[in-house]
C-alpha positions, 0 to 999 in steps of 0.5 A: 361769486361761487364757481360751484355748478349746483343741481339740485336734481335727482336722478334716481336708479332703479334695480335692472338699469342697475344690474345692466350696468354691473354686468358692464363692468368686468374687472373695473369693479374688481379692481376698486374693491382692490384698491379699496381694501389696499387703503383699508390696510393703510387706514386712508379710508373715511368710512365710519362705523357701521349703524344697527337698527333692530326694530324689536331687538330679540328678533333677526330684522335688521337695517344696518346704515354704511356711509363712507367718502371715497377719495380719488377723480372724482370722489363719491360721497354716500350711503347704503341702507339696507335691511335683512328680513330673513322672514322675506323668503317664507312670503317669496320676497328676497331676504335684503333689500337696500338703496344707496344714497350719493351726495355731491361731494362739494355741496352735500346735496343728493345727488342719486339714489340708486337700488342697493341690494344689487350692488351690495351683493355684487361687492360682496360677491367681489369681496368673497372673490379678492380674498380667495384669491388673494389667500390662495396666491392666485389659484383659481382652479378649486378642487372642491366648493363647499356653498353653505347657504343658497341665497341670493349672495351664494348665487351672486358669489359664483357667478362672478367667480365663474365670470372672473375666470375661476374652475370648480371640479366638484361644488357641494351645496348645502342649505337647510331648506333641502329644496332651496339647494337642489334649485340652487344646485339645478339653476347652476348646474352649467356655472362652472362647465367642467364641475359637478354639481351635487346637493350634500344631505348633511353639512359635514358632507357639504365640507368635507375634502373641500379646499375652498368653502363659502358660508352665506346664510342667515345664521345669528348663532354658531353651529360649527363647533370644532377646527376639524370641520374644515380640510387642512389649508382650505380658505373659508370665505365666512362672508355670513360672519356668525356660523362659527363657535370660537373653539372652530376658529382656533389655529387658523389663519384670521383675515378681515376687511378692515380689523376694528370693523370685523370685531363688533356686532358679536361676529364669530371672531369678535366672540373669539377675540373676546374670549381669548381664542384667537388673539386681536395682533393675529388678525390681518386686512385682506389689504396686507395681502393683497399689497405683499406686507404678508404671504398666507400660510398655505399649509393652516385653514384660512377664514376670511370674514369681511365685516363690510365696508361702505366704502365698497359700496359707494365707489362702486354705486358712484361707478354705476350712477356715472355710468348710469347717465341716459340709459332707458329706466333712469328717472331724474326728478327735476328741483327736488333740492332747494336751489 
């Protein structure tokens, strides 16, 4: 007889049981994007390629599908569906929304169901977080803030750089909807107490003098078009992974999540790499940082263009679901497998 305890409940997550957990965390999640990143860099992970599903293949709607098994006690075992409709905005509906989808590692059976778009937004804000600290050997006093795009993960993003203990004397934000970033730049006005919050008319004033620069927008077609854009040793988190030429990539330092997975789907690097303006051997895994295999080059430009490992979001939406357990909001449908 089996000794394997089997349930076939569900227990299903929903949006603000989710974000009550996440702000439980403090740096425990930091630390699993960390460490996640570290085993990226070692090739320990089991987290395929990612799926692209675009209904009508000229347009920017997308539903991108990321599982992954993530290793340790307990091990967690899932995926993350989530979509981008960037028409959304205009209807006043956000852009992404997602659930992620956790199975039983020993039995495969759904285990959990839980709201996605938080938690995906909570780790790329993380990633963006580890990678800038990282490349900038822990500084985490910056100058200047550059935020293209003020969406949703812009606004996730320095949240938890503030949360995280980080200081910005100036932040720039930039948007092409000018009213979406004076908004931005009003609901964060107090983020960082001792910066000033200024909305840049322009992009090339949104960058300039800025050591530290945080692209999160929709764009599908690159519109930087030279190097010189971007202030000598600056750390450019490209976390929207399509807003620069090739020829605005050359002569920079390239960092990743994991290499194979950034060099797809026509990201501005892959379309470097492809065209021979960065070479593929000069692209490292933010985990050889964070491991001490490679120091920056303080004195280049640093991009960092994290592709998105399933990994990240289904060891943190393990966390949550854990964590989860009899809080109000939570919904468990009783029998849904077959026992």
């Amino acid at each position: 007889m089996s000794d394997v305890t089997h349930s076939p409940d569900l227990v299903i997550v929903p949006s603000a049981v989710v974000q009550q957990v996440l702000d439980t965390l403090g740096k425990e999640s930091k630390e699993i994007v960390e460490r996640i990143y570290i085993e990226a860099a070692k090739g320990n992970l089991v987290n395929p390629d990612s799926l692209f599903l675009r209904p009508d293949p000229p347009r920017r709607e997308r539903v991108i599908a990321l599982p992954a098994y993530v290793a340790g006690e307990p091990p967690v075992m899932g995926i993350k569906w989530i979509s981008s409709f960037p028409g959304n905005l205009s209807l006043g509906l956000p852009r992404a929304s997602a659930l992620i989808a956790l199975n039983d590692p020993r039995t495969g059976f759904p285990r959990a169901v839980l709201e996605g778009a938080r938690i995906s937004a909570h780790r790329t804000a993380l990633s963006a977080a580890v990678g800038a600290e990282a490349l900038r050997e822990g500084d985490r006093a910056v100058e200047r803030l550059a935020v293209v795009g003020t969406g949703y993960i812009a606004d996730t993003t320095l949240r938890v750089l503030a949360n995280l203990g980080w200081s910005c004397q100036q932040v720039a934000v930039h948007d092409l909807d000018a009213e979406r970033a004076r908004s931005f730049a009003t609901e964060h006005a107090g983020t960082f107490p001792a910066g000033e919050m200024t909305v840049a008319g322009t992009l090339r004033e949104a960058l300039s003098g800025a050591d530290l620069v945080l692209f999160a927008t929709t764009a599908v077609d690159p519109y930087v078009s030279t190097p010189d854009w971007f202030a000598p040793g600056s750390v450019v988190l490209h976390m929207s992974l399509r807003d620069l030429t090739p020829a605005a990539l050359a002569g920079a330092s390239h960092v990743v999540d994991e290499v194979a997975h950034a060099l797809r789907e026509k990201t501005s690097l892959a379309l470097a790499v492809d065209e021979g303006t960065v070479a593929r051997e000069e692209v490292r895994p933010i985990g050889d940082h964070l491991r001490g295999e490679v120091r920056p080059d303080r004195s280049r430009t640093a991009i960092y263009a994290p592709f998105g490992l399933g990994s990240l979001d289904i060891a943190i939406g393990g966390l949550v679901a854990e964590r989860a357990i009899g809080l109000e909001g939570v919904v468990t449908v009783p029998g849904f497998s077959a026992s």
